[in-house]
LOTOR-478418 format. One line per 8 residues: their letters; for each residue x, y negated, z negated of N, C-alpha, C, O. Coordinates in steps of 0.001 Angstrom, whole numbers, always signed. Example, Ala and Ser with C-alpha at 12.3 -4.5 7.8 and 13.67 -1.06 7.14 Angstrom:
BEGIN
AS) +13190:+5690:-7800:+12300:+4500:-7800:+13200:+3300:-7800:+14236:+3319:-8465  +12850:+2250:-7080:+13670:+1060:-7140:+12900:-30:-7870:+13409:-1138:-8039
This chain:
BEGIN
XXXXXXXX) +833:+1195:+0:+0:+0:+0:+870:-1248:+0:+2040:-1214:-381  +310:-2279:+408:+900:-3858:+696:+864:-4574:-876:+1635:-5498:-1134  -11:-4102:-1790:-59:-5161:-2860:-1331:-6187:-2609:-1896:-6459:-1550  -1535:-6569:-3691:-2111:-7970:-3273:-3146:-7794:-4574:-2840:-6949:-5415  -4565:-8705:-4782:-5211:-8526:-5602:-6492:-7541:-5573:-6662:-6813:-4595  -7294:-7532:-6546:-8150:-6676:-6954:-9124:-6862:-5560:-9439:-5895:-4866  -9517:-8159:-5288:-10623:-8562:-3582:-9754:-7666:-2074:-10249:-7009:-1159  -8306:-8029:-2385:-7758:-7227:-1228:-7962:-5660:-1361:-8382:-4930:-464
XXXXXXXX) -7473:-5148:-3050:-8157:-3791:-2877:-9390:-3306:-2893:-9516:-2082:-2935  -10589:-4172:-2861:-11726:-3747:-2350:-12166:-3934:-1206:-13266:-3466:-915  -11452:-4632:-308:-11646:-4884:+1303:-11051:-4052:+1909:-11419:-3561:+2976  -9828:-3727:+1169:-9115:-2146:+2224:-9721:-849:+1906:-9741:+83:+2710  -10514:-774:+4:-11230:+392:+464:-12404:+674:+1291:-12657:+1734:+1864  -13308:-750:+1279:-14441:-371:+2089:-14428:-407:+3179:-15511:-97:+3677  -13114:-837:+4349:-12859:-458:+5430:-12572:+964:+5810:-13042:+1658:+6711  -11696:+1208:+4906:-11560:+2381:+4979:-12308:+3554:+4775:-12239:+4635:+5359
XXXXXXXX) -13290:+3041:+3534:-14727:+4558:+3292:-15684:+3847:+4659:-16370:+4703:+5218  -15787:+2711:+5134:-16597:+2590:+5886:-16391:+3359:+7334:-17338:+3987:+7807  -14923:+3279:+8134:-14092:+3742:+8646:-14425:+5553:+8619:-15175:+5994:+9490  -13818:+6515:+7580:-14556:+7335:+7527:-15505:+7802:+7321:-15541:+9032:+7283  -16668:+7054:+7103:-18158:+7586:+7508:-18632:+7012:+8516:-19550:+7692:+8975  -18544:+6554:+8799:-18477:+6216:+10580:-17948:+7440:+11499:-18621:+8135:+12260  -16652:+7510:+11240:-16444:+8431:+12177:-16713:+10215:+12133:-16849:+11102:+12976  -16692:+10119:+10575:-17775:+11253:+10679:-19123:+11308:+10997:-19502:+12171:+11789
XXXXXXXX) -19835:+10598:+10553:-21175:+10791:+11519:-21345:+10595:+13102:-22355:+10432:+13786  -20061:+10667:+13414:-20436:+10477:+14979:-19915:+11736:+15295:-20428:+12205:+16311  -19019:+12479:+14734:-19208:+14099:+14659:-19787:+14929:+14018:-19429:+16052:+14373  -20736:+14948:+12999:-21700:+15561:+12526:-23162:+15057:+11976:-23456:+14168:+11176  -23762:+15753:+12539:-25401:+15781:+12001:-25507:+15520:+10710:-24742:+16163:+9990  -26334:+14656:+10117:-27077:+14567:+8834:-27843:+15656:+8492:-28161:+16197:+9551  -28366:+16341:+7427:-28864:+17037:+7115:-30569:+16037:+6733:-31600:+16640:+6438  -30501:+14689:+6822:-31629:+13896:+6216:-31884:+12779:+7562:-31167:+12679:+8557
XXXXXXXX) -33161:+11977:+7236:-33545:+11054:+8256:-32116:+10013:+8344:-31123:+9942:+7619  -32463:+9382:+9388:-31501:+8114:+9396:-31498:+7073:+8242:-30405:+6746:+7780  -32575:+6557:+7769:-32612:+5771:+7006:-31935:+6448:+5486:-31181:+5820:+4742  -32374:+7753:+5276:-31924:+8298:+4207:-30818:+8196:+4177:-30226:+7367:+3485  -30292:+9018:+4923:-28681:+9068:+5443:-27816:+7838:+4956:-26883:+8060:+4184  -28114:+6425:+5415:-27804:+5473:+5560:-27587:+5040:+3949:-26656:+4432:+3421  -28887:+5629:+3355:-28676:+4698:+1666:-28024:+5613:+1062:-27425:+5327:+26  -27995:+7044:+1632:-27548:+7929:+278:-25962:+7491:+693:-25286:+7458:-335
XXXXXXXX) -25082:+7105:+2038:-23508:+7199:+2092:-23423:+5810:+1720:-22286:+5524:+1345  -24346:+4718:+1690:-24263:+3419:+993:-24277:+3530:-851:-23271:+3035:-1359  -24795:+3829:-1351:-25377:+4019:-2956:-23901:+4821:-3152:-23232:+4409:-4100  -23320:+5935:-2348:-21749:+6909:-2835:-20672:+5806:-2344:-19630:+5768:-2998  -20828:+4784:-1118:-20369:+4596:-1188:-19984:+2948:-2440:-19070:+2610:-3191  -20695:+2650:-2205:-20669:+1197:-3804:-20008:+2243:-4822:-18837:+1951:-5064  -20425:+3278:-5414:-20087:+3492:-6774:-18675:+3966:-6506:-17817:+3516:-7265  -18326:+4723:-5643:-16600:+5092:-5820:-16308:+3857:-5840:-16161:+3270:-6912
XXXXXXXX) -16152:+3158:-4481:-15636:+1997:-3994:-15252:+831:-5581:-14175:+472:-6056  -16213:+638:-5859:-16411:+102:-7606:-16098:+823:-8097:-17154:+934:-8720  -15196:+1995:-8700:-14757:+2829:-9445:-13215:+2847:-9386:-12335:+3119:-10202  -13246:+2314:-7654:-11793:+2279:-7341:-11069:+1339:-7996:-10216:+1714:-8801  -11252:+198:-7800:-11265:-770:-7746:-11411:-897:-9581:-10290:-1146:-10023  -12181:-822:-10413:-11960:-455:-12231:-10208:+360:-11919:-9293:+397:-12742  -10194:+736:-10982:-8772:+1938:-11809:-7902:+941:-11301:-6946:+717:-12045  -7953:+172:-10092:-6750:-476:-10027:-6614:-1854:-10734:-5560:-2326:-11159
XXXXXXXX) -7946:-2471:-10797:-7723:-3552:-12384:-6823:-2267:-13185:-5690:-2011:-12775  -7414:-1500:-14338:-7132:-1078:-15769:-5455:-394:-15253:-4624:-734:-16095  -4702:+611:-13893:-3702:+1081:-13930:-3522:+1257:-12695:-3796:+2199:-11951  -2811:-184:-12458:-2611:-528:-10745:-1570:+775:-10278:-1851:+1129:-9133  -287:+1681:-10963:+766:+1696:-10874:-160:+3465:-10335:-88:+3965:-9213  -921:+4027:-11513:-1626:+5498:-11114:-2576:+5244:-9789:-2399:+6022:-8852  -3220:+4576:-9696:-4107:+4307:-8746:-3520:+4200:-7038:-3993:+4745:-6040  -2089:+3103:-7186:-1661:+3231:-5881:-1520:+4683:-5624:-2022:+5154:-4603
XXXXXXXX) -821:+5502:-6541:-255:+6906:-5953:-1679:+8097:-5723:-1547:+8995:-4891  -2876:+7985:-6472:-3751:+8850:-6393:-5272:+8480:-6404:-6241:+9193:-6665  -5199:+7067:-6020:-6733:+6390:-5803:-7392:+7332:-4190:-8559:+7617:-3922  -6403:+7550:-3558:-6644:+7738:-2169:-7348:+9119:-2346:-8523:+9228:-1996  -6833:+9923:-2751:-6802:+11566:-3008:-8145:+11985:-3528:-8908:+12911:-3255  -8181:+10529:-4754:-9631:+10681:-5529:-10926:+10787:-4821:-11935:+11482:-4931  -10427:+9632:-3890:-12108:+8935:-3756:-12232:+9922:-2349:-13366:+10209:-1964  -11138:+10386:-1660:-12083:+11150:-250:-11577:+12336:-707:-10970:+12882:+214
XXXXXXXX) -11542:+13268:-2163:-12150:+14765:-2143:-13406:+14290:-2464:-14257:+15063:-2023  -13894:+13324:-3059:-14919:+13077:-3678:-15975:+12927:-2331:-17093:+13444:-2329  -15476:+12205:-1296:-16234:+12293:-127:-16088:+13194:+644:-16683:+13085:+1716  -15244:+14431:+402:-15103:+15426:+851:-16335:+16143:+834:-16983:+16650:+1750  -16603:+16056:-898:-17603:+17144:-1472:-18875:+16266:-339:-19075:+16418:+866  -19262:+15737:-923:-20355:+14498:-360:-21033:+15072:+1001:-22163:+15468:+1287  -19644:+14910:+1796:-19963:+14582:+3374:-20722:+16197:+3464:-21847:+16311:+3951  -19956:+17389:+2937:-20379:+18714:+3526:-21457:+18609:+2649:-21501:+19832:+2517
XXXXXXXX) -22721:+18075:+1653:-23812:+18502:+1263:-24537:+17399:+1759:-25746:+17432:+1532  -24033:+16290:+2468:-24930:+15603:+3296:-25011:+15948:+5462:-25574:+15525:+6471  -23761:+17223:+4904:-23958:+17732:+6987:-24853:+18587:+6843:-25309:+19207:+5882  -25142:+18526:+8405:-26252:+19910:+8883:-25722:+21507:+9170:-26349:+22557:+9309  -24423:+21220:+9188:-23585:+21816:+9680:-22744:+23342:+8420:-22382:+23237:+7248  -22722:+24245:+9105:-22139:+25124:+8254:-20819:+24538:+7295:-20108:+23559:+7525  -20774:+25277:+6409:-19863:+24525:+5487:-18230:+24731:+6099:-17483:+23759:+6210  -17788:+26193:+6488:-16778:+25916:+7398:-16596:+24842:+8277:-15697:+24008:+8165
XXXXXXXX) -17612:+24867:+9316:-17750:+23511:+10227:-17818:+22354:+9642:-17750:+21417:+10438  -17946:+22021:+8367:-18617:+20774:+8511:-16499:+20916:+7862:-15836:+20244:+8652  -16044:+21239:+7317:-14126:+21234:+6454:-13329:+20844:+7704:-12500:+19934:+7685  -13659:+21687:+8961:-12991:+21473:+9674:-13234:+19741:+10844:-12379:+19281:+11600  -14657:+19162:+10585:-14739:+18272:+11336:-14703:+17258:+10477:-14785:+16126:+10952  -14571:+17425:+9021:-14191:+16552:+7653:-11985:+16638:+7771:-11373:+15708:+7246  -11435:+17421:+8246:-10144:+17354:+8065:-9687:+16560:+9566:-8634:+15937:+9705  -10809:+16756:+10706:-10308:+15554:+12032:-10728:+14530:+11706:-10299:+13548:+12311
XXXXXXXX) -11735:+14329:+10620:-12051:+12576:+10244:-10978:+12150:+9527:-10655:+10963:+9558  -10154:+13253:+8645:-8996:+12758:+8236:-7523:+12304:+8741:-6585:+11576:+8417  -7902:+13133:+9662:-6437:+12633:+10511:-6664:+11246:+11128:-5991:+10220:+11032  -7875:+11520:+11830:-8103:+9693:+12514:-7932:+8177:+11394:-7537:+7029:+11595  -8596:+9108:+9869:-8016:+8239:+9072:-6558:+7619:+8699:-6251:+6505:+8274  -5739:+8819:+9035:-4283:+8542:+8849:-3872:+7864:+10281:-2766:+7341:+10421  -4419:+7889:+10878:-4171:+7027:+12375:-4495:+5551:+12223:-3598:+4734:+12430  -6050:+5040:+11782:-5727:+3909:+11343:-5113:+3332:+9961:-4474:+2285:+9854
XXXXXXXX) -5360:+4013:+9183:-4007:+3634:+7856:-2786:+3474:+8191:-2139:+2474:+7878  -2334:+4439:+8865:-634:+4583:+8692:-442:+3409:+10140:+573:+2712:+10144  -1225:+3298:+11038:-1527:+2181:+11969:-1200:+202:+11522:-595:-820:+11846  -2081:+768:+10646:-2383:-659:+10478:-1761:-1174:+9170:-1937:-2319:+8754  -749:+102:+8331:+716:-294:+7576:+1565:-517:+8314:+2159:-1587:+8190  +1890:+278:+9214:+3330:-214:+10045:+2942:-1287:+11326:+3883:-1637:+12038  +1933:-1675:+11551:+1789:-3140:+11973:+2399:-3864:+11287:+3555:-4258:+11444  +1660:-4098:+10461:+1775:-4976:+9037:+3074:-5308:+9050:+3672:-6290:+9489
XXXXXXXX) +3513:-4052:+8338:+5214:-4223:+8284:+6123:-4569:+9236:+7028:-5345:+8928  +6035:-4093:+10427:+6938:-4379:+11783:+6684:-5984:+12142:+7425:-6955:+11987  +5764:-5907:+12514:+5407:-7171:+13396:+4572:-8628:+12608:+4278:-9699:+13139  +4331:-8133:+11054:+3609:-9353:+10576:+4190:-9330:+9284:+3437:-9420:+8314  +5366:-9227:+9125:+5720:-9055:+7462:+5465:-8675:+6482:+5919:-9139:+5436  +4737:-7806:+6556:+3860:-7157:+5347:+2685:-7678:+5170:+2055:-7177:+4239  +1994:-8809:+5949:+1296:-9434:+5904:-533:-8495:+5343:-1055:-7665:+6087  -998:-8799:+4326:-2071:-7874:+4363:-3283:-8484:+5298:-3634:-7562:+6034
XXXXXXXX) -3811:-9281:+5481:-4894:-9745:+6364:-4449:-9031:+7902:-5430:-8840:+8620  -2949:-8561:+8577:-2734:-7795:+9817:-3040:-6526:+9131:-3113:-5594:+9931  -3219:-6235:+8044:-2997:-4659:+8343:-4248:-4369:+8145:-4355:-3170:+8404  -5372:-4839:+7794:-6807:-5005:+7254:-7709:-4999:+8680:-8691:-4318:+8974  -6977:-6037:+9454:-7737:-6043:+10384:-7672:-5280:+11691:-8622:-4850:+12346  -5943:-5162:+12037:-5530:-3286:+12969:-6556:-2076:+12409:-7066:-1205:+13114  -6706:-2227:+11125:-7732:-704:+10648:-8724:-1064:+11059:-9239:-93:+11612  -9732:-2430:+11184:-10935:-2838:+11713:-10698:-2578:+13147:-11574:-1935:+13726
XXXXXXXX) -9744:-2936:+13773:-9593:-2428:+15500:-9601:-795:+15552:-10364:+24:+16064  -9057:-752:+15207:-8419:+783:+15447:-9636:+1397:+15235:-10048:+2199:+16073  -10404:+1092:+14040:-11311:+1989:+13640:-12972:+1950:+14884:-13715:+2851:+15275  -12948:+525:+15121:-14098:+420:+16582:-13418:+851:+17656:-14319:+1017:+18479  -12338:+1158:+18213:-11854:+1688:+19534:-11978:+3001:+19392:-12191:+3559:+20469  -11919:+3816:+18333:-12139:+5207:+17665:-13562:+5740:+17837:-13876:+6711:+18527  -14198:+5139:+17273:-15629:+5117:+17384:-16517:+4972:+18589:-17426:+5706:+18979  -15862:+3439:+19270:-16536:+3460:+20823:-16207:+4722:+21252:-17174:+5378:+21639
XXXXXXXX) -14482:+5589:+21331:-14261:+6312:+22484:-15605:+7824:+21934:-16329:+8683:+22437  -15340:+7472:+21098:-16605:+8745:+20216:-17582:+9043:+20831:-17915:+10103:+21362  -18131:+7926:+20748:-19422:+7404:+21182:-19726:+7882:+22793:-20485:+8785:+23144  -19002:+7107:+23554:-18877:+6969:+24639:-18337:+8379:+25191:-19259:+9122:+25525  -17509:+8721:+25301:-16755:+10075:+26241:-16789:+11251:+25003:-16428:+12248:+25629  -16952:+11561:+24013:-16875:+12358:+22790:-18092:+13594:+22047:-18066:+14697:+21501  -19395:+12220:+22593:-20161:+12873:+21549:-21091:+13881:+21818:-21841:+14227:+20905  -21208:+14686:+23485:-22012:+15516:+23926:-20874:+16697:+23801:-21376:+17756:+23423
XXXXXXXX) -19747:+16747:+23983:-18629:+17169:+24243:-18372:+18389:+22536:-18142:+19541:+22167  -18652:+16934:+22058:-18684:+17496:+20242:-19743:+18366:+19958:-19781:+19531:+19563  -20593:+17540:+20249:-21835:+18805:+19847:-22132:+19854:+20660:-22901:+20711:+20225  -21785:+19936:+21497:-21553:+21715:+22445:-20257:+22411:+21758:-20088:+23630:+21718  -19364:+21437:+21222:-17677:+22130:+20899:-18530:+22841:+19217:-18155:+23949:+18836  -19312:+22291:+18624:-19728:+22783:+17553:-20822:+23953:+17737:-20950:+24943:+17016  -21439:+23671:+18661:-22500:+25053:+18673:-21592:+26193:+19064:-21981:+27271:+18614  -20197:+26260:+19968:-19758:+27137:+20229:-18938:+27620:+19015:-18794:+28819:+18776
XXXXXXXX) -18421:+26662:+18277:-17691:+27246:+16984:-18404:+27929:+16227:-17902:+28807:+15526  -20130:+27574:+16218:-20586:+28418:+14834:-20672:+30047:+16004:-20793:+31196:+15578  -20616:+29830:+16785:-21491:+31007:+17484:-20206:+31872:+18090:-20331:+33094:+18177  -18866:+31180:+18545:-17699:+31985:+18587:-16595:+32182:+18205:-15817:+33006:+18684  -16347:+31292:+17100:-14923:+31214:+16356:-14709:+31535:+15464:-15306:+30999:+14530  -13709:+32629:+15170:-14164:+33506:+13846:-13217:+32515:+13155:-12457:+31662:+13615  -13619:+33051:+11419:-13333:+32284:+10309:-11655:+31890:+10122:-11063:+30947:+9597  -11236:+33117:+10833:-9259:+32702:+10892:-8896:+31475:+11444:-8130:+30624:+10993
XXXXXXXX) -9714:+31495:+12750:-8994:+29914:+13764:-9467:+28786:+13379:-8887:+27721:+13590  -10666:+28903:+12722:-10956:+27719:+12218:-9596:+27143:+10934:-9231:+25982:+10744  -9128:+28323:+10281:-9197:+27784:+8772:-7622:+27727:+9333:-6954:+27086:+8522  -6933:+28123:+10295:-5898:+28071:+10852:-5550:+26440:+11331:-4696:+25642:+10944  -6724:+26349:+12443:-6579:+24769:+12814:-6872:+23710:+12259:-6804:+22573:+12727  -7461:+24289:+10481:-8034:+22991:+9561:-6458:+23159:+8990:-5736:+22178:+9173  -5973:+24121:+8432:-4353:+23949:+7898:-3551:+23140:+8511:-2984:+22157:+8034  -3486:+23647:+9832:-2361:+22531:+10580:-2957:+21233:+10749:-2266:+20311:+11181
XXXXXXXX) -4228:+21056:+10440:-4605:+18966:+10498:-4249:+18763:+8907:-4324:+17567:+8628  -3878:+19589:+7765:-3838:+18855:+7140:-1915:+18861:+6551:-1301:+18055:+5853  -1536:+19969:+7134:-90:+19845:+7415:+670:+18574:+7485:+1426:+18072:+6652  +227:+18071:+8916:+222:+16797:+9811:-321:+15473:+8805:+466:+14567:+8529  -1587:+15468:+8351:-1740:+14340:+7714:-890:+14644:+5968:-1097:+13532:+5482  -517:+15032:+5426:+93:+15825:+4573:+1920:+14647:+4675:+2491:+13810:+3976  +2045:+15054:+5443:+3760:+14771:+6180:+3564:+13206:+6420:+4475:+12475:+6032  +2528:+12677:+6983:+1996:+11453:+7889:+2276:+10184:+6415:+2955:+9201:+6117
XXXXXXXX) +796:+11438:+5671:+542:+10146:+3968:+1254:+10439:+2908:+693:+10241:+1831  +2564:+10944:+2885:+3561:+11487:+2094:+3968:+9782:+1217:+4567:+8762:+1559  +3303:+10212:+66:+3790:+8903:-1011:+5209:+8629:-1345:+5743:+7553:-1613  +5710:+9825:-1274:+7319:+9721:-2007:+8311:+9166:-480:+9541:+9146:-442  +7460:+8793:+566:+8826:+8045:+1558:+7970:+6779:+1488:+6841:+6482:+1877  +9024:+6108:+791:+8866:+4231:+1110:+9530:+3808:+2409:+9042:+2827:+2969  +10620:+4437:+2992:+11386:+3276:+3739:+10699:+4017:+5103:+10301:+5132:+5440  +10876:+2134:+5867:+9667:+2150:+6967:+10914:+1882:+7712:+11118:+735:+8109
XXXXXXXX) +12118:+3203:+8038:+13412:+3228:+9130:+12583:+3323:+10253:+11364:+3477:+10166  +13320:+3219:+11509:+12862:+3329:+13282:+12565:+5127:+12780:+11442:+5624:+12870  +13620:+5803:+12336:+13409:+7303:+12852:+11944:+7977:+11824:+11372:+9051:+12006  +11691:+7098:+10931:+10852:+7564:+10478:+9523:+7202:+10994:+8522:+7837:+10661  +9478:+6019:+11940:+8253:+5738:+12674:+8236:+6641:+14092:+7382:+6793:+14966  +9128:+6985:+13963:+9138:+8218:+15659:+8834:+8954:+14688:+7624:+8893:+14908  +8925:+9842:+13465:+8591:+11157:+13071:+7185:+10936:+12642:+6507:+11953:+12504  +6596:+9720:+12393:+5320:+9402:+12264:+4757:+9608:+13501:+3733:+10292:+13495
XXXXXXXX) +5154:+9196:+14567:+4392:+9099:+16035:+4567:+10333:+16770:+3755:+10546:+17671  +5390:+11104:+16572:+5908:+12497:+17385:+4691:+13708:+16258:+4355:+14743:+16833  +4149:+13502:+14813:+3646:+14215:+14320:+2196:+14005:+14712:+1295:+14841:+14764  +2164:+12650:+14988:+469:+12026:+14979:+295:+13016:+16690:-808:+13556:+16777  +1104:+13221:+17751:+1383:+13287:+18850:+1330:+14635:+19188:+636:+14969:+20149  +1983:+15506:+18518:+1303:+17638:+18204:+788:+17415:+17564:-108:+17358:+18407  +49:+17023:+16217:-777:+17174:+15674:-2025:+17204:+16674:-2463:+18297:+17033  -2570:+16075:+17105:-3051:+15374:+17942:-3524:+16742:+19112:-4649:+17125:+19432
XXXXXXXX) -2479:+17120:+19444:-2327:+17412:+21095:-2866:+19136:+20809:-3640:+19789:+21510  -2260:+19499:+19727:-2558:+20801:+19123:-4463:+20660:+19173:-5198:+21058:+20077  -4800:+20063:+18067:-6098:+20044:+18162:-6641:+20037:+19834:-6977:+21004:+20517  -6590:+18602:+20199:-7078:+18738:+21376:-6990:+20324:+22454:-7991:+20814:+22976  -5935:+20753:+22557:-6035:+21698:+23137:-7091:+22606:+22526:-8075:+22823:+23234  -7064:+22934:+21831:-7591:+24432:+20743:-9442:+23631:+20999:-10359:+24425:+21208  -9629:+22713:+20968:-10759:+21982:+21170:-11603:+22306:+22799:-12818:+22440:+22946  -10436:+22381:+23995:-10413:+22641:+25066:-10906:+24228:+25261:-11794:+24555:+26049
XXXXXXXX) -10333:+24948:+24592:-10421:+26332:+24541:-11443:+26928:+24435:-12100:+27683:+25152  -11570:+26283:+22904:-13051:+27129:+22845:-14100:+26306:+23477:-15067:+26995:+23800  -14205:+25206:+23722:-15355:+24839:+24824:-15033:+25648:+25837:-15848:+26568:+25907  -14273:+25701:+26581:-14149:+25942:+27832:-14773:+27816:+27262:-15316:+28467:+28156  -14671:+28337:+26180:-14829:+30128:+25898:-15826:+29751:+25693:-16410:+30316:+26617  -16924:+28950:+24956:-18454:+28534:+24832:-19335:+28664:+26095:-20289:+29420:+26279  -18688:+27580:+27071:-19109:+27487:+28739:-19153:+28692:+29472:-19989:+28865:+30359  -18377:+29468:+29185:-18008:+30821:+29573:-19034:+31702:+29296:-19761:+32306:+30085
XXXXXXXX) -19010:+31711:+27899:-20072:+32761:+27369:-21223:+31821:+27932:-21329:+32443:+28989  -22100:+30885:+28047:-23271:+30562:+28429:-23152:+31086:+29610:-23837:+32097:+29766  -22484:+30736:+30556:-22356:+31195:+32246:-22918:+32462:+32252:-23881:+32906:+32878  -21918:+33135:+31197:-22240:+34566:+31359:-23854:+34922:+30950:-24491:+35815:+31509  -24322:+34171:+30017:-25483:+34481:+29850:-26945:+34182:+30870:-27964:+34866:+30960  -26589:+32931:+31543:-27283:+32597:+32857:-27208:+33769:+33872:-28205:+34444:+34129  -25964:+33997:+34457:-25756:+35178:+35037:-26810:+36279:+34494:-27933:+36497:+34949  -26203:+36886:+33464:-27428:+38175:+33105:-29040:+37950:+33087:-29865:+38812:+33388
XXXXXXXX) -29362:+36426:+32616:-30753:+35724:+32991:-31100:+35994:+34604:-32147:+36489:+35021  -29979:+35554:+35400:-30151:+35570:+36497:-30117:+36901:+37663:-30826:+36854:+38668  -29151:+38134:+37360:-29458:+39402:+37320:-30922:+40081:+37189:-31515:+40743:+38041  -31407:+39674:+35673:-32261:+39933:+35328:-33526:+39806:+35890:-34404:+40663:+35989  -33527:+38645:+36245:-34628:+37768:+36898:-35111:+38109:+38484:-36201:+37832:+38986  -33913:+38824:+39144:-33822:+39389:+40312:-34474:+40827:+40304:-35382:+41212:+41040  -33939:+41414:+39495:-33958:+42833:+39401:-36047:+42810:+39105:-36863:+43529:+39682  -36309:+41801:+38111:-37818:+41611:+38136:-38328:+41153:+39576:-39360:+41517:+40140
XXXXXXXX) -37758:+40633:+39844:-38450:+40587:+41669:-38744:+41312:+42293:-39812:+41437:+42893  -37457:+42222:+42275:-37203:+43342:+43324:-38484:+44189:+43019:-39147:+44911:+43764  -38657:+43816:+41423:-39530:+45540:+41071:-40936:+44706:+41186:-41935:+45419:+41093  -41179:+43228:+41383:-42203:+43079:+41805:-42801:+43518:+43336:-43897:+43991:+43636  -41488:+43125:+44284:-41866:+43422:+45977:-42028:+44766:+45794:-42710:+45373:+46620  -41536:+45354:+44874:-42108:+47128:+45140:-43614:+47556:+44807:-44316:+48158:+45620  -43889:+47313:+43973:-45056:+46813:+43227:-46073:+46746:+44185:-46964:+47562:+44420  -45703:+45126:+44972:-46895:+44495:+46195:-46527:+45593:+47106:-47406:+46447:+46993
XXXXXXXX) -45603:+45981:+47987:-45363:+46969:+48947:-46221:+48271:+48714:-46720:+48750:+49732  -46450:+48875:+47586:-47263:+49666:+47008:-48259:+49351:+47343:-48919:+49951:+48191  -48583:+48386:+46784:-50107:+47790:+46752:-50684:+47536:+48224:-51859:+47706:+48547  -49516:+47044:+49167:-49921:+47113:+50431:-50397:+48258:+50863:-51574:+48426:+51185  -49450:+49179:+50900:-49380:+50446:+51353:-51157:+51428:+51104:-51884:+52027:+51897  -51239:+51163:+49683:-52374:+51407:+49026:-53714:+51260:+50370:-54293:+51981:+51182  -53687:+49954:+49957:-54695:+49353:+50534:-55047:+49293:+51849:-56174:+49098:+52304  -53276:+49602:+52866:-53904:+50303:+54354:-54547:+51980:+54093:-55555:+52310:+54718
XXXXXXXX) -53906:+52923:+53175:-54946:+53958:+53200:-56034:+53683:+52644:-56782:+54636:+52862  -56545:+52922:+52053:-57841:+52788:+51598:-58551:+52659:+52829:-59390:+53520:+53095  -58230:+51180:+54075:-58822:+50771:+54703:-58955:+52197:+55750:-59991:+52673:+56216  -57735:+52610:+55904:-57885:+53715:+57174:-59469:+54808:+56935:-60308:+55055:+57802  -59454:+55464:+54939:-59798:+56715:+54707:-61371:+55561:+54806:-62426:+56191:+54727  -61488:+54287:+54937:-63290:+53333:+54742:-63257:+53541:+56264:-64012:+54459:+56583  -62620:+52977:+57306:-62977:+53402:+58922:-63282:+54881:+58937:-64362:+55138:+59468  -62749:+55692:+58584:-63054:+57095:+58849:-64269:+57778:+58288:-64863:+58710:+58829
XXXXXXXX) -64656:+57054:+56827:-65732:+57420:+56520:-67110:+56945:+57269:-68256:+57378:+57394  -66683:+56309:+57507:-67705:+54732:+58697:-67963:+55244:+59877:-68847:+54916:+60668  -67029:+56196:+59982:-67317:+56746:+61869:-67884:+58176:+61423:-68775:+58666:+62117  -67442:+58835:+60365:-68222:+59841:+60264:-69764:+59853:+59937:-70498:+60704:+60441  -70211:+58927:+59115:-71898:+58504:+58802:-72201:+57655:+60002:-73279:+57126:+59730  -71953:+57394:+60764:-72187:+56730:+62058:-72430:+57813:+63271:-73328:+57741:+64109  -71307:+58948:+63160:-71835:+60128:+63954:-73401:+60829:+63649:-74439:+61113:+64247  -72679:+60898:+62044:-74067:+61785:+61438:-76132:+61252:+61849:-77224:+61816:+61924
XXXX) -75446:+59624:+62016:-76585:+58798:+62118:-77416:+59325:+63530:-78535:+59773:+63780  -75859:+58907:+64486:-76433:+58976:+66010:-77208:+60591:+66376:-78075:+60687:+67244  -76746:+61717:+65598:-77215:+62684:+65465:-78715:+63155:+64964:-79410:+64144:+65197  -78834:+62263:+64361:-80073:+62829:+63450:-79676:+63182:+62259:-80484:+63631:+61446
């Protein structure tokens, strides 16, 4: 953290809880209406936020090192009994809201530091950018993408790859929000940017995958719909062909009966 007073540490946390609930709800379903939704992550969020903020008045020195840790297991718990979403699913799309978090945090510290002197009003407001360019791309190119990438996870990804690819996001943010390195050297901002960068690239791929194995399995299931759907045809034209067939011997054995009571007639 930059320092500053008790107003600065309540403007960087509610960017920041605002920041991650934002971007989690643009990857997961509410389990409640919108409006609900809205007061129950407002009402959690005032009381941490104000809780935070008591710890860094009463013990500025504990708070820098474990205010962070506190308040988002606490929204950890939160977020998965306010998703719709299986509780695996909801850890693993709660540990990519975390990394994006360490993208604008660790973002909008080493702004700060590089290019504005430590200045806290730059690093306050890079997390306000960072965090709407995050969100638009969400929004915009992300969010149909997401919710097909999630129906295929509950329906094809067994419990290993998930809990595999939630380890390595938190590996990565782990290394990223490491308290015990203060110095902001060049090589330590490449080991920041080269981790954000596989971290990053890892997910994305593994993201690719199983959509693309989701798409797959639907195809495949259209296909057998579509097999299916044929094979009912076929056994319908057999069906009518029958029925044709039928119905010229009917007509033939009604002429024949017709000419025989027609003889019988002309006879007497």
């Amino acid at each position: 953290m930059l320092g500053g007073s008790v107003w600065i540490a309540l403007i960087r946390f509610a960017v920041s809880f605002a920041g991650v609930i934002l971007l989690f709800s643009r990857m997961s379903e509410s389990r409640f209406e919108g409006k609900i939704t809205v007061l129950c992550y407002g009402c959690f969020s005032a009381v941490v936020i104000a809780l935070g903020c008591i710890w860094y008045v009463v013990d500025w020195e504990s708070c820098v090192r474990i205010v962070a840790i506190a308040m988002y297991m606490l929204f950890f718990v939160f977020a998965i009994f306010m998703s719709k979403d299986s509780v695996y699913l909801s850890i693993y799309k709660l540990a990519l809201t975390f990394y994006l978090m360490a993208v604008f945090l660790v973002g909008g510290l080493e702004t700060a530091v590089i290019f504005f002197h430590r200045n806290v009003w730059a690093d306050i407001i890079t997390r306000i950018l960072l965090i709407l360019l995050m969100t638009v791309i969400m929004e915009k190119k992300l969010k149909d993408p997401i919710k097909g990438f999630s129906d295929y996870v509950e329906n094809e990804v067994d419990r290993f790859s998930v809990s595999a690819m939630i380890i390595s996001i938190l590996f990565g943010i782990g290394f990223i929000l490491n308290p015990n390195v203060r110095e902001a050297t060049p090589f330590r901002l490449y080991q920041i940017i080269t981790n954000f960068i596989l971290t990053g690239t890892l997910q994305f791929l593994m993201f690719r995958f199983y959509l693309h194995v989701g798409r797959e399995k639907e195809y495949e299931k259209e296909n057998q719909l579509m097999q299916m759907n044929h094979r009912l045809l076929e056994r319908q034209l057999e069906i009518l062909e029958e029925s044709v067939e039928s119905s010229r011997r009917l007509r033939h054995d009604v002429r024949h009966h017709n000419a025989v009571i027609a003889e019988y007639v002309r006879r007497g």
